[in-house]
N, C-alpha and C positions, 0 to 999 in steps of 0.2 A: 131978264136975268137968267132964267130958265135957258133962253136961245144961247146965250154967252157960253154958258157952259158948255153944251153939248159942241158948239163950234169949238172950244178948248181942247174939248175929249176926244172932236177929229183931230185936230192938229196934231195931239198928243200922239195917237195911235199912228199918222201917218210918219211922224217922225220914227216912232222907235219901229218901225218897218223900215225904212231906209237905215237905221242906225245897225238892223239886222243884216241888210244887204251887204254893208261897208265891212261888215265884221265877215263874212261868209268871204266877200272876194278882195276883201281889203288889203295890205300893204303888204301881207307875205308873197316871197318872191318878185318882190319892186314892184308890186303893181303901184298899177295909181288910179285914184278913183276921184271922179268931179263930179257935183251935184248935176250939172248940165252941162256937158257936151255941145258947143255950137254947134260941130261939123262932126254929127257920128257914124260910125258905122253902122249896118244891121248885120253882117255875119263878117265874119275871120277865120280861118284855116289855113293849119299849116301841116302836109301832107311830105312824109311820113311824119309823126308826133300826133301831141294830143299839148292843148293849149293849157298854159297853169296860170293863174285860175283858169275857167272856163269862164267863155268869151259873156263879158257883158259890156253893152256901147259904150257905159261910162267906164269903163274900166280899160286904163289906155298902154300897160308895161305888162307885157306875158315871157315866159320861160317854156321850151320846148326845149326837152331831150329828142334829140333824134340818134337813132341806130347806128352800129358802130361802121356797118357796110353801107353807110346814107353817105353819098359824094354830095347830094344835092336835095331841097327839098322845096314844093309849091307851096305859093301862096295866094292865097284868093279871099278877095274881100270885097263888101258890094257896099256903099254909102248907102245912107239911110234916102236924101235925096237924089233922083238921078241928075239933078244939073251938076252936082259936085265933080269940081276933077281930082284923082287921087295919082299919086306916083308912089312909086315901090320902089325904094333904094334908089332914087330918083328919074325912073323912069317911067313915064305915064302910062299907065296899065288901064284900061276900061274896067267896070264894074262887073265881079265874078270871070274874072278872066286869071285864068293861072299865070302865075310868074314865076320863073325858076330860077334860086340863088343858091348859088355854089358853096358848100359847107367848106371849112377848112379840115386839118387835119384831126385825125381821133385825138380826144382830150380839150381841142379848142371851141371856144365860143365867138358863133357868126350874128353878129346884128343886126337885122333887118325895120327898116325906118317907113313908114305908113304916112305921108300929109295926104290930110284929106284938105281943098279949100274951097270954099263955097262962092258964088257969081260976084258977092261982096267984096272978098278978099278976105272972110275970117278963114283961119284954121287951126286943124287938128292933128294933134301927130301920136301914132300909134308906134308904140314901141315892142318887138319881138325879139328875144336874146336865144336863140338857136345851138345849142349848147352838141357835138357830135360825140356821141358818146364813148370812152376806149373799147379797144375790142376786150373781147372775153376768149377769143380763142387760143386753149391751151391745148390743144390738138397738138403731133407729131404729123408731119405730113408721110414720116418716114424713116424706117428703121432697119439696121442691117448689122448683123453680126460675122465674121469672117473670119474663121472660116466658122460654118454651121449653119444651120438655117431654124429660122424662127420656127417653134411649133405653140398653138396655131399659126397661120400665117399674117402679117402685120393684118391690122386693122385699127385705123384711129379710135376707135371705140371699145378695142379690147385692151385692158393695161397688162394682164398678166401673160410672160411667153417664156416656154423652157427652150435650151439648144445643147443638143449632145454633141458635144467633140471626143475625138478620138483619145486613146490613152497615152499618147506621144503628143497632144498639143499641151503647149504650158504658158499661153496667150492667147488672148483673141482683140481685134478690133472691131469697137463699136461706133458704128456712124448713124446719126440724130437727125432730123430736119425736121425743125417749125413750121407746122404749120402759118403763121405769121410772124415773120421776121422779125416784129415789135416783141413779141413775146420774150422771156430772160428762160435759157434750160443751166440747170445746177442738178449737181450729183456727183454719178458716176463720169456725166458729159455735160461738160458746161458750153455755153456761148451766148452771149450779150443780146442787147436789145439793137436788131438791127442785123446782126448775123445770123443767118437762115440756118448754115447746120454745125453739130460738132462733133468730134471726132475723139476717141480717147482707146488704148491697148490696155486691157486687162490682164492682171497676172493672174493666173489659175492656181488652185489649189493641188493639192496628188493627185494623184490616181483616185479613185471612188471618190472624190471629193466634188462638192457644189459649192460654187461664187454667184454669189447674188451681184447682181446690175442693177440700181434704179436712178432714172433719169425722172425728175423734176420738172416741169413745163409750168413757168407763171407768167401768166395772160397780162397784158397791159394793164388792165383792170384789177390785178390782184389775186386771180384765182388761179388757184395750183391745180396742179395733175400729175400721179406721180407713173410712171410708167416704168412694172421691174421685168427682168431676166434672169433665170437660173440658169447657168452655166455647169451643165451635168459633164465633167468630165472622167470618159468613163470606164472602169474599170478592166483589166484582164484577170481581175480573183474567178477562177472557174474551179475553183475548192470548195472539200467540204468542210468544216470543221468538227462536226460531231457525228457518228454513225454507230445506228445499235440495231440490234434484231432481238425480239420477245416473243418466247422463251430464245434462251442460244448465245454463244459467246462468239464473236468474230473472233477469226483463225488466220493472220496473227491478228494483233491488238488491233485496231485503229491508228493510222497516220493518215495525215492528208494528201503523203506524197505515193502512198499504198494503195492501188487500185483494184488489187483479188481479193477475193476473203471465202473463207468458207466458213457453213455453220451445221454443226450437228445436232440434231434433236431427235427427240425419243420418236419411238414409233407409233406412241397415242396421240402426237402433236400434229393435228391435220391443216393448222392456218398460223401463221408469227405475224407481228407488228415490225414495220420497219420503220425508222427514223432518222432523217437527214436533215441535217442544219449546214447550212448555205455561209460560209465565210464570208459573204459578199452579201447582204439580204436585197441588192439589186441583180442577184443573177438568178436565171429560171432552172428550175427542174424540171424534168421531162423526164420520160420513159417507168419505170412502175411505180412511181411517186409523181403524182401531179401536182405542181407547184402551187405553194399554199396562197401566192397572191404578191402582186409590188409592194415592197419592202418588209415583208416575212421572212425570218428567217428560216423556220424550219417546216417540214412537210414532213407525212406521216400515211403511210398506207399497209393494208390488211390484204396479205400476201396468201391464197390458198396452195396449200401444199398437196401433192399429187401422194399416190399409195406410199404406203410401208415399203419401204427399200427401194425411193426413187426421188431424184433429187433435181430440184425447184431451183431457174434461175434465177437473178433479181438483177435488173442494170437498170441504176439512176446517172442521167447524164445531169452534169452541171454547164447552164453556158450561160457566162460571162458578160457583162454589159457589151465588151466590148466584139462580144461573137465565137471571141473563143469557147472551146467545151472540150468538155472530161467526161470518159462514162466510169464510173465506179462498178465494180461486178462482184457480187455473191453468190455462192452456190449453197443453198441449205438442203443439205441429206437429212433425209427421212427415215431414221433407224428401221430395218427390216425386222420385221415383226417376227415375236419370239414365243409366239403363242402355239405351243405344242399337244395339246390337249384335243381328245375327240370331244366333239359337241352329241355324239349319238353313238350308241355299238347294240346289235341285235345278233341274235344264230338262232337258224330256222334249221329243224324244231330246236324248244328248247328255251329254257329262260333262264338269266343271268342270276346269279347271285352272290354279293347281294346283286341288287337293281344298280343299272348303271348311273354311276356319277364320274363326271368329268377327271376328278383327284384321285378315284381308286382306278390302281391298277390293274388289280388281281382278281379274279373273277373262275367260278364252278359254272359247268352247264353238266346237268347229268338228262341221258337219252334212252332213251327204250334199246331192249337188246337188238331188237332190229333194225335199229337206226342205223345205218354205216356211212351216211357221211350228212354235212351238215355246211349251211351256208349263212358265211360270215360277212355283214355287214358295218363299214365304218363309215362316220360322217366325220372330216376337219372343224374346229373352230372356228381355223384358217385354211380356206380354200388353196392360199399358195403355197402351205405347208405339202411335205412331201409324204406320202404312206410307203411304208417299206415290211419287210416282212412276210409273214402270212398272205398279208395283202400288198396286191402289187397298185402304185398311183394310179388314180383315173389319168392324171393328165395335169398340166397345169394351169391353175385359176378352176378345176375341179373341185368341189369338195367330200362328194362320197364312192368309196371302193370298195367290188365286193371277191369274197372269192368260195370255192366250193370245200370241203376240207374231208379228203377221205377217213376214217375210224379204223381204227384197230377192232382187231375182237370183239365181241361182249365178252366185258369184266376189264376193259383194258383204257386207259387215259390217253387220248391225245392233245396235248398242248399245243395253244393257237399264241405266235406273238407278232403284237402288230406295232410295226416302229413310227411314231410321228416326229417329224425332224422340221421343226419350224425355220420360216427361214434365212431366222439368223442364225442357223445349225445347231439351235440347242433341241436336244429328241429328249422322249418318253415313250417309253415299251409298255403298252396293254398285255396283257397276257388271261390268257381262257385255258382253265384242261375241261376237256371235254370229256365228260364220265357214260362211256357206252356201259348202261346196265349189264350185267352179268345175270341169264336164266340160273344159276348154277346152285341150288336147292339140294348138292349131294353131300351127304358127313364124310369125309377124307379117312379118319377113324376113327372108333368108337371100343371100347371097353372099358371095364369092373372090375375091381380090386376089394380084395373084405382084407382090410389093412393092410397089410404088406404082399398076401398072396392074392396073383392074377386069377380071377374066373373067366372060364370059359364059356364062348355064345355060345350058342348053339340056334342056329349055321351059325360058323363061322361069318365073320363081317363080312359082308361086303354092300358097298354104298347103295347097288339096285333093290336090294332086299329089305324090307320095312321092320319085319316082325322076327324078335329075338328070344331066346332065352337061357336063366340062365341059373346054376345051382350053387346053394349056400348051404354048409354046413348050420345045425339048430343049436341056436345061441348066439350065432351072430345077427346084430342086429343092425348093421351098417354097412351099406357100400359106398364104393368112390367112382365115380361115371367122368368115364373122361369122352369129351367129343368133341374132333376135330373137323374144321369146316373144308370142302373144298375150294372154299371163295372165302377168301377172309371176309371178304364185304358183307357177306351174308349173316343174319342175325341168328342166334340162339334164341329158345326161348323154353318154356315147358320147363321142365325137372333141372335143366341145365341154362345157367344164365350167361347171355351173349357178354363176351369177355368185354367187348371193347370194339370201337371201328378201325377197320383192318386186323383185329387178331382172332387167330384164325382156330385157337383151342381152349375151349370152355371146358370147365370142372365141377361138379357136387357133389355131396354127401347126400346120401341118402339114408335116413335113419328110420327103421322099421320097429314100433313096439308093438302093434297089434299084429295079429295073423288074420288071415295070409300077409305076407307085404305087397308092400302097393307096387303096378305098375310103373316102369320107369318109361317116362315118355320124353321124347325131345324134340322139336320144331324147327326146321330151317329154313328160313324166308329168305329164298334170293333174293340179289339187289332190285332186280324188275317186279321184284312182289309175288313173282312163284311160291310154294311152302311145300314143305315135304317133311311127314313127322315117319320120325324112328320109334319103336318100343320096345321092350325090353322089360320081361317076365321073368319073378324073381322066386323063385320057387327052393323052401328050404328043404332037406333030405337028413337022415340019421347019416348015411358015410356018400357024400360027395364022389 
């Protein structure tokens, strides 16, 4: 009982093995499958392809795609036994001997028929269905635009291509060819299955304007491709539309049919922005705007300006898709600079007063009596400015000028003027007196009065003589001292107080209540600092 089973258990197992085999290469794609094969094969190929299922002896119906450029493909098959004779599409073929059968056209299905029969007369027949597959080729073999020419230049592998025509064409023809004439092209250019190329005229858009072309290419098989053209036709806009300079106004306004301009700015403005917008954002700029790029409209460049009082050109050319060009031209003047101010001023000997500053005009030098002359130095702000005056210009693009200044007298003023004329012609006048000291320490004149009546010196005045005197009747107790300077400049001081500068006659009282009365003393300090005192004894008497 035991043995029964297990013999079961083979059977069992050997079946659903075989039942797995039939299910792996079983009836899809027509195969056919027998338990036992009288007359089978051991191998089958069929070159180019790949066999559906894959080959097994008992399995006798296969399907082969073959390639869409297969005219023809081998077959080779060996029987299991060599007595067997086999024929191929009826012709007796020996075992692994190739046989070549002729496919038909792409899309059709060729049947290739396999008896195998053994010494007996049994047999076997294999069946192959050879299937050529449609083509795939949506290739162009070939494209041409006229007039223009492709950029890049054709290639079946590139789909995208621009072509510039001129701004006078207002058509173009474009001619197609298939790479396989089975193919169908739809679009822009159509043509059937079977006609190799098509041909179609385009109308064009304006001027600056772009027409798009796409041509379509679907393969036997289904598979598209689409192949475009831009159609650049192209512009003569060599205008600008918009044009500014910063800081600065264009002289006159802005047209695009205006090609001069002028622009004025101040004289601290050393660099302007200029700005141009392209009517056309397919046309380049060139010359001191460098074109900001394909299909930019506007460029923008930082323009250095040359000195104060000189003027800066600027040409932007504009050119046009179609070659044409414009130059636009501005001229930006540079206000001449109106900086009329010394940056320095000295006189040797001698120092200024006040101390120099650029905004004061007016200036003291006072000099020793021996000084008689004196050298004046000036420095420009502005070097291009001109010195006039006192001092004559170093030169131009100079900035300091000196000159020597002869003195009057001691006790006497000479005035220094010195003209700065910047040069935008606006001037300012420095101006120096220059104070040669005066030695001049002598009293012009001197006398005393006891109220209304004069007393007399004794000596008589005179300026060399120092020591005076002079008589008062007893009971008066006041005199009046008048002393006059020879230099006004000169100071008073002692019994009699200095009037004033420049005034040249001092006055006092002098009131005596004790006895004797006092000495009358008086002090004249030249302007150089010399001093020279006067006195003046005052001695009372019973009769005068």
């Amino acid at each position: 009982m035991r043995r029964n089973l297990i013999c079961a258990r083979r059977c069992f197992i050997t079946g659903l093995i075989l039942a797995i085999g039939l299910s792996a290469y079983g009836c899809s794609d027509s195969a056919s499958v027998s338990d036992d094969v009288q007359v089978p094969l051991s191998s089958l190929t069929v070159t180019p392809g790949a066999l559906r299922p894959a080959f097994f002896s008992n399995t006798t119906n296969y399907t082969v795609n073959a390639p869409t450029s297969a005219t023809s493909v081998t077959v080779k098959a060996t029987p299991k036994d060599s007595t067997t004779t086999m024929t191929i599409n009826g012709i007796l073929t020996a075992a692994g001997q190739g046989r070549s059968v002729t496919l038909g056209a792409p899309g059709s299905t060729t049947t290739i028929i396999i008896v195998l029969e053994s010494q007996n007369g049994t047999e076997t027949t294999y069946t192959v269905n050879v299937t050529r597959l449609l083509s795939s080729d949506n290739n162009l073999s070939a494209l041409d635009v006229a007039p223009g020419n492709l950029v890049p230049p054709f290639d079946p592998d590139i789909e995208d291509y621009t072509v510039n025509v001129g701004v006078l064409v207002e058509r173009v023809d474009v001619s197609a060819t298939k790479s396989d004439p089975n193919a169908v092209m739809s679009g822009s250019v159509s043509a059937g299955a079977g006609t190799a190329s098509g041909q179609a005229t385009i109308q064009l858009g304006g001027p600056g304007s772009s027409t798009p072309v796409s041509i379509t290419v679907t393969a036997p098989n289904g598979t598209p491709k689409t192949y475009r053209i831009t159609v650049n036709r192209l512009s003569n806009d060599d205008n600008l539309s918009a044009l500014t300079v910063t800081p600065g106004t264009l002289s006159p306004a802005f047209a695009s049919t205006t090609l001069t301009y002028i622009v004025d700015v101040a004289t601290n403005v050393t660099e302007v922005t200029v700005m141009a917008t392209k009517s056309d954002p397919n046309a380049v700029l060139s010359g001191s705007i460098a074109d900001p790029g394909a299909g930019q409209a506007t460029g923008q460049a930082t323009i250095q300006l040359g000195g104060p009082g000189t003027a800066t050109p600027v040409a932007i050319t504009v050119t046009a898709p179609n070659g044409n060009s414009k130059t636009y031209a501005i001229t930006v003047n540079r206000a001449a600079s109106s900086d009329n101010n010394l940056s320095a001023l000295t006189v040797t000997p001698g120092s200024l007063v006040p101390a120099f500053a650029s905004s004061n005009l007016d200036y003291t030098v006072n000099v020793a009596t021996d000084v008689t002359e004196v050298t004046v130095t000036a420095t420009k702000s502005d070097p291009n400015a001109v010195l006039s005056g006192s001092i004559a210009d170093p030169g131009a693009g100079q900035a300091t000028g000196q000159a020597t200044i002869p003195l009057g007298g001691p006790g006497t003023a000479t005035p220094v003027s010195i003209i700065v004329t910047a040069p935008s012609g606006v001037f300012k006048t420095y101006t120096i007196t220059v104070n040669r000291l005066s030695s001049d320490n002598n009293l012009l004149a001197l006398s005393l009065a006891a109220g209304a009546i004069p007393l007399d010196l004794t000596p008589p005045f005179d300026q060399n003589h120092l020591d005076y005197m002079v008589e008062v009747p007893i009971g008066v107790i006041e005199v009046t001292v008048t002393a006059t300077k020879s230099d006004p400049n000169a100071v008073l001081s002692g019994s009699v107080a200095d009037p004033g500068p420049g005034q040249a006659t001092g006055q006092a009282t002098i009131t005596f209540v004790l006895l004797p009365p006092p000495q009358v003393s008086i002090t004249v300090t030249a302007p150089n600092g010399n001093s020279k005192t006067y006195t003046v004894t005052v001695n009372q008497v019973l009769f005068p």
